[in-house]
N, C-alpha and C positions, 0 to 999 in steps of 0.2 A: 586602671584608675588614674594614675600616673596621666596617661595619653589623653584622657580625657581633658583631665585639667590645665595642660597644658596648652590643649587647643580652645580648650573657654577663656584660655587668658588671652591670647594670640586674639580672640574675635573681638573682647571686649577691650584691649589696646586700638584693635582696627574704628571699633566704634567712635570710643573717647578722640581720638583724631580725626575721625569724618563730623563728630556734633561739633568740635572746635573749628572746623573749616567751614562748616555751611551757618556758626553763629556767626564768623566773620563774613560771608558774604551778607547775611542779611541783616545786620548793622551797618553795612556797606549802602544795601537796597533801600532800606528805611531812610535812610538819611540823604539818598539822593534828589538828584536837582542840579540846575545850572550854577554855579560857583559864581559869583560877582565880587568883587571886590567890598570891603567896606564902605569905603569912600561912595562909590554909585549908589551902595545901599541908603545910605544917608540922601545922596539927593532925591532917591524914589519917593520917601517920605517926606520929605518937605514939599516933593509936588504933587503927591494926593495920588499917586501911582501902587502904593501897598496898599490890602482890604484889610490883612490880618499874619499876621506876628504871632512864631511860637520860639520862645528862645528856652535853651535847653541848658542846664548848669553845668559843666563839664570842671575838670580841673584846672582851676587858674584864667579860663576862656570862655564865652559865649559863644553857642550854638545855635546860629538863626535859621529857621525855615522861613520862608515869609512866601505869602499866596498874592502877585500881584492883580490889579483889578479888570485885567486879562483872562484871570486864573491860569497863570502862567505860574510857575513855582521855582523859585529861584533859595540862594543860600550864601550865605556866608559866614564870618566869623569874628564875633568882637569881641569887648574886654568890657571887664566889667568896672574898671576906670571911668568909662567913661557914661558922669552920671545924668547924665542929659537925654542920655536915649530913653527914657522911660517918660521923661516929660515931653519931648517931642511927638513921641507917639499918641500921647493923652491929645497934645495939642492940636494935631494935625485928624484927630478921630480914627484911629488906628486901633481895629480890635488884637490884643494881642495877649498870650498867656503866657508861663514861666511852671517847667517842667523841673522837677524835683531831679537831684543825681540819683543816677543809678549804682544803688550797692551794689558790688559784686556779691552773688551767692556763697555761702560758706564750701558747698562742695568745688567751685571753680575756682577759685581760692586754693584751695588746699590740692587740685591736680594739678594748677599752674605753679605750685611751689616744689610738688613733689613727683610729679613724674619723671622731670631730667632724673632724678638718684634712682626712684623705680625703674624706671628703664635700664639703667647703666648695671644696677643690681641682676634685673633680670637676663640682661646680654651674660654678665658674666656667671648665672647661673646654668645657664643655656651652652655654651661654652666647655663647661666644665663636665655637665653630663656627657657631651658627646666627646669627650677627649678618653671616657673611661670605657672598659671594654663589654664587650657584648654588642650586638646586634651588627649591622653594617649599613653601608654608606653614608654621605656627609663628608662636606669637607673639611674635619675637626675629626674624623677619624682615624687620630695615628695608633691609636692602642688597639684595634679593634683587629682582629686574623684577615690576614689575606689569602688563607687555605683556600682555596675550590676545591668544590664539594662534589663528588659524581655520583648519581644515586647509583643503588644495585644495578635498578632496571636500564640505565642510562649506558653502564660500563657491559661491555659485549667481547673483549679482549678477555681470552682463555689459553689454556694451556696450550693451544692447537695453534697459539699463534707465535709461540714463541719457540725460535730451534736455536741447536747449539749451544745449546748448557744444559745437557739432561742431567749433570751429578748439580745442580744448583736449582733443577725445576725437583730432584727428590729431597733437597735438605728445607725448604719448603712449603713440597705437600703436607707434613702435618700444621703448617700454619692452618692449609685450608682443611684440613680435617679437625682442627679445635675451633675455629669459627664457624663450623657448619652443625657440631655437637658438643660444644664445650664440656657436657658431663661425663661423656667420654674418660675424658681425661681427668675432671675435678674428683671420679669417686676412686682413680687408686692413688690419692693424692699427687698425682703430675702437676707442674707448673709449668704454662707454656711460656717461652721468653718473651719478655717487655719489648724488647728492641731486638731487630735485626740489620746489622751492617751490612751489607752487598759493595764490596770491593771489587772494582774493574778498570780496564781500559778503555778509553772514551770509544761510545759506538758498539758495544759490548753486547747490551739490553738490559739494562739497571731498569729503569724506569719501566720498560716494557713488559719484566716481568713481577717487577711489583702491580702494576694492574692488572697481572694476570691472576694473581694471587686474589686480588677483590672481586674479580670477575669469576672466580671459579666459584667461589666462595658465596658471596653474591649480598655482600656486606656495602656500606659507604666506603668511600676514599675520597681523603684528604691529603691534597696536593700543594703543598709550600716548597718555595726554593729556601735556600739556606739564608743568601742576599737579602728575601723578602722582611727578614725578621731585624735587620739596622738599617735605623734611620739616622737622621742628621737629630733629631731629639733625644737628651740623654732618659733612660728608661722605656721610651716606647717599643723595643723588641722583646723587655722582658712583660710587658702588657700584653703583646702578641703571641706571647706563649702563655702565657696562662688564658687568653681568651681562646687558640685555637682548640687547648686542651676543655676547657670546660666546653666549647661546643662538639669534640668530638664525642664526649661523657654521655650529650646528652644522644648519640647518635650512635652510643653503644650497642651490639660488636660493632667496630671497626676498625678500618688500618687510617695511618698518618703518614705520609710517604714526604720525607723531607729529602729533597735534589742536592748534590752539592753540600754535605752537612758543613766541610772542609770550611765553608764560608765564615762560619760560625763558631764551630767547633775545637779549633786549632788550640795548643796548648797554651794555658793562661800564663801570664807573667811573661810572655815574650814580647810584650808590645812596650808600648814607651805613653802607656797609660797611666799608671803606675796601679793597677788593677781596677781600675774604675773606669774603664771606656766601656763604649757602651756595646760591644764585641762581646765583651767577660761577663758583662752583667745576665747580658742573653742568654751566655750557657751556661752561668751558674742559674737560671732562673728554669734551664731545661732542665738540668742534674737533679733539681728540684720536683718540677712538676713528673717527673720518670721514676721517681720513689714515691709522688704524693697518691699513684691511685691501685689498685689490690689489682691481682693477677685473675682473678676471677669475673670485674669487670669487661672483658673484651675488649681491650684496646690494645693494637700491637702497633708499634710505632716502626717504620722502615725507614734507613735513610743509605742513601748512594756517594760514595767519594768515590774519586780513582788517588787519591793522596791519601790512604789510613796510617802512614807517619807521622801527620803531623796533627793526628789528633789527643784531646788533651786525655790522656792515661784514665781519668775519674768518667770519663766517661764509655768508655771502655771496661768498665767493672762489671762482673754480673751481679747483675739484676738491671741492668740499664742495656746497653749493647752488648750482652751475653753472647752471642753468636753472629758470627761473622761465615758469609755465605761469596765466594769466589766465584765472580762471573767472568773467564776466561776468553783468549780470544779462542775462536772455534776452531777444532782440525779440519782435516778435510771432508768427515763426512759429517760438523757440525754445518761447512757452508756447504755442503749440496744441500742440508735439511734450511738453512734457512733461504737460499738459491729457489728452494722450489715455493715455498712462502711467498715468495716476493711475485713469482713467477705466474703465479694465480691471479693475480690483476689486469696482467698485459697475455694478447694476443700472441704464442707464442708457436713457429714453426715447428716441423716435426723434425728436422735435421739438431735443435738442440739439445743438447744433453748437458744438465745439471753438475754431471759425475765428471767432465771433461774439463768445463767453466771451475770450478769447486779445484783441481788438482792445477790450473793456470794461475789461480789467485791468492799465491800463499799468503801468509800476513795481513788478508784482511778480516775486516770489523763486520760485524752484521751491519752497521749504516753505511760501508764501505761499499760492500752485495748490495744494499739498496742502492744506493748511487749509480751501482753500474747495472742494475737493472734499468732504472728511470735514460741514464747515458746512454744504454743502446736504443731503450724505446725511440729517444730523440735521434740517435744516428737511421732509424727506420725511416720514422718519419721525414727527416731531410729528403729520402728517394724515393718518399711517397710509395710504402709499402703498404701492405696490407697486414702482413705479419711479420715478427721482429726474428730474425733469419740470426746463426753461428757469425758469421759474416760481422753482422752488428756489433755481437758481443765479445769479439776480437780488438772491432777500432776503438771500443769503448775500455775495454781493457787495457789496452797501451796507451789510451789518455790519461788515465787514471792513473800511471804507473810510469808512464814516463814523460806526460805532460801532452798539451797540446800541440799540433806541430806548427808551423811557422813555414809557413815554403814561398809566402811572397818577400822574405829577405833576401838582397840583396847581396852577394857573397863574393868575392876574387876566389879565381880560379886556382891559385896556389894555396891560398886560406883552405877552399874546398880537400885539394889535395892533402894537406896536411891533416885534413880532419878525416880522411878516408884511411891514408897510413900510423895514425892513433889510435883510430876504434879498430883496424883490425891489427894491431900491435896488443890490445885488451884481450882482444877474443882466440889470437895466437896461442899465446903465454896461457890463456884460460882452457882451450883444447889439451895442450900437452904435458900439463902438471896434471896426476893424479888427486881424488879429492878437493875438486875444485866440482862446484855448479854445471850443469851444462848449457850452452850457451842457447839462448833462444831465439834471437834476433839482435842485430845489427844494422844502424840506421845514421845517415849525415845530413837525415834532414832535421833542419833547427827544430826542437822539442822544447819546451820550457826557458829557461836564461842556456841550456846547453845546447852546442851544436852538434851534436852526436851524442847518437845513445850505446852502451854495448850491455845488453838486457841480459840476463841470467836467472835460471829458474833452479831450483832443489829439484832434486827426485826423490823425497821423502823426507817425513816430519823429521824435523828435526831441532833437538832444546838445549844443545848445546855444543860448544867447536871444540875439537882437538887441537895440539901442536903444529901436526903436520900440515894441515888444512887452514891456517893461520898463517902458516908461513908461505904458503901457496896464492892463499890471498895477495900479500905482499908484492908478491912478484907479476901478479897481476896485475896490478896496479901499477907498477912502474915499467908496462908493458908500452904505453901508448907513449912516454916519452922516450924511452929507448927506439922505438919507430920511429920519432921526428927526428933522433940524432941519426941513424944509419940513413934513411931513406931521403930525409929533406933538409940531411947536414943542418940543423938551428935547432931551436929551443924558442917553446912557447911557452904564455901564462897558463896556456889552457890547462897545463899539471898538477897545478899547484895544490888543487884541492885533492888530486889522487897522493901527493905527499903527504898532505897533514891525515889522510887519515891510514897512509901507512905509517906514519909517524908513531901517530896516536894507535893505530894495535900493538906495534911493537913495544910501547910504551907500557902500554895495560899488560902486555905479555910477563914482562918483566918485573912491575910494581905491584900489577894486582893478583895474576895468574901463577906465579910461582913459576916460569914455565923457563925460567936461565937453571945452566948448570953452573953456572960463577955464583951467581948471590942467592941460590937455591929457592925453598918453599916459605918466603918471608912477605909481606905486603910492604911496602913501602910507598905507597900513593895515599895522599890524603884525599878524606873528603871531600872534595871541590864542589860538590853537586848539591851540598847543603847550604840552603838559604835561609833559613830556618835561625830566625836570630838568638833565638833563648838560648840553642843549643849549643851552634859554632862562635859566641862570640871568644869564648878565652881558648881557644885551639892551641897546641903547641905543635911545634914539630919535633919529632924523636930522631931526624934522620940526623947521622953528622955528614961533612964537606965530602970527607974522603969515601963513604959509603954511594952520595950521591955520584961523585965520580966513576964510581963503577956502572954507576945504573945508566951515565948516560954511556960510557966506554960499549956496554952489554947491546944497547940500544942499537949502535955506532953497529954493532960488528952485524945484527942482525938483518939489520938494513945495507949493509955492505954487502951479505954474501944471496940475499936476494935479490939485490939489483944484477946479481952478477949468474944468476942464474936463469932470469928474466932476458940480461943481455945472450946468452951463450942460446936460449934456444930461437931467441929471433934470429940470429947470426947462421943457424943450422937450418932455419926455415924460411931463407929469402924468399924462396919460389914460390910460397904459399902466401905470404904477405903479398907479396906483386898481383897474384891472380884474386885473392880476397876484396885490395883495394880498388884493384880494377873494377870488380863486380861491382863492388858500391858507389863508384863511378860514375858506373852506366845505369846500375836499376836501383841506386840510394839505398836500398834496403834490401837486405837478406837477409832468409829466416834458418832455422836448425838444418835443414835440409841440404840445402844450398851450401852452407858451411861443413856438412861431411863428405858433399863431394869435395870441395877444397883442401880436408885436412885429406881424402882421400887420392888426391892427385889427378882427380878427373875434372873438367869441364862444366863447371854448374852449371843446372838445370836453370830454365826461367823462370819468372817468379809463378807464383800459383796465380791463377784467376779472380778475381777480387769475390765472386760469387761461387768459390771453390769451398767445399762441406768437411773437406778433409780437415781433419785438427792439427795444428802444429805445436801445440801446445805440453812441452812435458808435465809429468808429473810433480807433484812439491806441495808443501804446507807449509815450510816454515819460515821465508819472508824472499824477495827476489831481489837480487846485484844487481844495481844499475849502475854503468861506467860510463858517466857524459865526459864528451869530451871540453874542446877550450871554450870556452865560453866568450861571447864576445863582450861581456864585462869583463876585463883583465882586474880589478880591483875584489871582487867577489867573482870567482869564478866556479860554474857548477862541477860536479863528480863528477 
């Protein structure tokens, strides 16, 4: 009814402004004719040139038509001053008439006084409705959901497409077993939770398996960022949550799948709004609408962070986000299961093997596998294959991981040297410490801002480091400057960054790890990593001078006695450095192979064939060393 009326108004505005513009043209029409001056008019009539005369009363002025005896029709405009025209005209035999004014009508009258305030009234009626929520589009729609909506039939994304979190595809499934029978559960009184959190690692599959949840299910989904819901208008985020939620109601069962809650959600009173920005309003207006509607309704609200720190506590209570669901990054046999996922799209060889790829790529993300699915497809394609070959999925993987390479720079021959007796000073010290990575390739072709890479892979999962293997690290590290010093007598920038972050383990060793026998199982490292203003603004520190003295003294001694065992095994294995850097030399890159004949004392083999099947790839999950070397930015230089 509403609509109707508001397009009768809309037509009958249109009207009242087309009858006022075509009353003016034809007041315009009526009254035309050649224009003459007065003056000539006056002579026409004294010489017997007018038939007939109609003069019209107008405000303050006469309006002359006059039909000369031509019948020619001419016009002009006099005054009524002057009282002689009427006796002239008598005189000269001049028929001529005198037309009464025209009243204005009472209805034109009262629109030409009152439609300016009608109008101005109804703009800002108009206005107002579209600022309030419901419905969509218009550009005065700030209140109104920016949710997209995917129907059932629409959403095709199922369980089968999501791998790599099977203890988060089971905490879950009874989402989709209470939106498929909700009475199920309503007759032994179960409550299914309002809200579920999904905490993860970016690239994880947050989002991917909340639509898998609506798609199995085969409910709507409703899709908001967290962002989407503040604007630069104060209030209009808390309109957009009360409109997304009353149109979800009406599309009951359904999920809300809000991206990024973090955006929004973050804990109140830490802004310098003094609680009334429009952040705080938003989630107290959601704290709100997450209590305002019954568990028997069908609404389950899902939302994704990878920060659940810094969200505000109240909304973390049950009955709101009651259960929080850990999407992980994947083992190893989560990325073969999503490897082979991906793998279903693209033409793929029979020499590949998922299980091999999957134990090459520890520390990746399910969008990380699709990257380097889509990566090799593109390195196929560059050599115009047909199908996307192990080969591919090799050069794709060392872009990924140790950057793209760079081989038309420009480099001195001594530079190059240096960069051949640093990465195999890494890869030395890395062979002949126990509990260390095994090394997988070594390379001095420029990669990323590094000029050398020295690649390192796990041979099994692994969630946490020991002492010994920390300290081994260490000396790893300070493998490739101890080569500059023995081999090319100087000292380069390109270390600097293998210091700070032996610096920084031995640091966390000691501060955070408990891991001195001087200042024992104590923490002594603050927070640094909290940015979070609510929280760290009045931080104190507990440590005193003389404590911290030990911590760096502990530091001091740690980093002393691995440099020094870092230095004693390059000093023992001259002959294996010489023939290492030589190799890299002459063929820039060697792989694990290549490098056991070296620690072996034999003569490495050549490099493999570029279209070679065989894998070189160890096993591992739990994330790969990479040792660049100097970097030719001395200012920031790479690992």
């Amino acid at each position: 009814m509403n609509n109707v009326f508001s397009k009768a108004a809309i037509w009958l505005v249109i009207a009242l402004v087309l009858f006022t513009v075509f009353k003016q043209f034809d007041n315009r029409s009526t009254s035309s004719g050649n224009a003459v001056p007065y003056s000539e008019f006056l002579d026409d009539v004294r010489n017997g040139r007018i038939k007939s005369v109609v003069i019209s009363d107008t405000t303050g002025t006469a309006d002359i038509t006059a039909v000369t005896v031509d019948d020619r029709r001419i016009r002009t405009t006099g005054t009524y001053l002057d009282r002689g025209l009427v006796g002239d005209l008598v005189s000269y035999g001049v028929k001529f008439d005198v037309k009464p004014r025209e009243e204005q009508s009472f209805l034109m009258s009262v629109f030409v006084s009152w439609f300016p305030m009608l109008l101005l009234i109804g703009v800002w009626v108009f206005f107002m409705r579209q600022m309030q929520g419901g419905g969509k589009g218009g550009a005065f729609s700030f209140g109104k959901s920016r949710a997209r909506m995917i129907d059932e039939n629409n959403n095709q994304i199922t369980f089968a497409d999501v791998a790599g979190c099977d203890e988060a595809k089971e905490e879950v499934q009874e989402l989709v077993d209470f939106l498929r029978d909700p009475s199920r559960f309503q007759k032994l009184g179960g409550r299914i939770p309002r809200g579920v959190l999904m905490v993860g690692s970016p690239g994880t599959g947050k989002t991917l398996l909340a639509k898998a949840i609506a798609g199995e299910a085969k409910v709507p989904f409703f899709s908001i960022s967290g962002s989407d819901f503040v604007e630069m208008f104060v209030g209009v985020g808390a309109a957009r949550v009360r409109d997304m939620f009353e149109n979800a109601k009406k599309q009951a069962p359904c999920i809300i799948f809000i991206d990024e809650i973090d955006a929004v959600g973050r804990q109140r009173g830490a802004g310098l709004g003094g609680g009334n920005d429009e952040r705080e309003q938003t989630l107290n207006q959601m704290l709100v609408e997450m209590d305002g509607f019954e568990t028997n309704q069908g609404i389950i609200v899902i939302a994704a962070t990878n920060r659940p720190d810094v969200l505000d506590p109240a909304l973390l209570r049950p009955g709101r986000f009651d259960r929080q669901v850990v999407v992980p990054l994947p083992d190893i046999r989560g990325r073969e299961q999503i490897l082979n996922v991906h793998m279903r799209k693209v033409p793929i060889s029979q020499d590949v093997k998922a299980d091999i790829i999957a134990r090459g790529t520890p520390g990746f993300s399910g969008a990380d596998l699709a990257n380097l699915v889509n990566e090799a497809a593109l390195f196929a394609a560059r050599r115009a294959a047909r199908l996307v070959e192990m080969v591919d999925f090799e050069k794709a993987k060392d872009k990924i991981i140790m950057g793209a390479e760079r081989r038309s720079i420009v480099m001195p021959e001594e530079e190059r040297r240096n960069t051949a007796y640093h990465e195999s000073g890494h890869a030395i010290v890395a062979r002949m410490l126990p509990k260390t990575d095994p090394v997988h390739k070594v390379t001095i072709i420029p990669r990323g801002r590094a000029l050398g890479v020295t690649m390192q892979l796990p041979t099994e999962d692994r969630y946490s480091m020991d002492r010994t293997r920390m300290l081994n690290m260490i000396s790893m590290l300070f493998g490739g400057r101890i080569a500059e010093e023995l081999f090319m007598n100087q000292m380069t920038t390109g270390a600097s960054n293998d210091f700070e972050r032996a610096t920084s383990l031995a640091r966390d060793m000691v501060t955070r790890y408990g891991m001195s026998d001087v200042l024992g199982p104590m923490v002594y490292a603050e927070n640094e990593g909290e940015i979070f203003l609510g929280r760290s603004i009045t931080k104190t520190t507990h440590v005193s001078e003389e404590t911290m003295r030990k911590v760096d003294m502990e530091i001091r001694k740690i980093i002393d006695d691995q440099y020094a065992v870092a230095r004693k095994i390059l000093e023992d294995n001259r002959d294996k450095v010489e023939a290492m850097t030589k190799a890299l030399l002459e063929w820039e890159t060697i792989d694990a192979d290549q490098i056991d004949d070296i620690i072996n004392g034999l003569p490495p083999r050549p490099p493999k064939e570029p279209g070679s099947n065989k894998p070189s790839a160890p096993t591992g999950s739990s994330g790969p060393q990479i040792q660049p070397t100097p970097s030719d930015v001395p200012e920031a230089p790479a690992a």
